[in-house]
C-alpha positions, 0 to 999 in steps of 0.5 A: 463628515458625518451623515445621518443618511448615507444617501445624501452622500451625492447632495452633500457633495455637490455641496462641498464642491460649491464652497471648494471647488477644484480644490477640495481638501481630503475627507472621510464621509461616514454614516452615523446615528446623532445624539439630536435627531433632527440633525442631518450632517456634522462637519469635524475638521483639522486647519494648519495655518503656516 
């Protein structure tokens, strides 16, 4: 995950925590400037489907 501002950290994950619950993949949340600035938060992920 990538944060426009390091302190939405707490919002952000309460969140993550409605749509995942218990079971919350593993992240690495970093703080980073947009090309766009109006955006806040960009999401990159890694699925494996058997």
């Amino acid at each position: 995950m990538f944060l426009a501002d390091g302190q939405d950290f707490t919002a952000m994950n309460e969140v993550y925590a409605e749509f995942f619950g218990a079971a919350k993949p593993a992240r690495t949340t970093v703080e980073a400037q947009f090309a766009s600035p109006p955006m806040k938060v960009e999401i990159d992920c890694i699925a494996y489907k058997p």
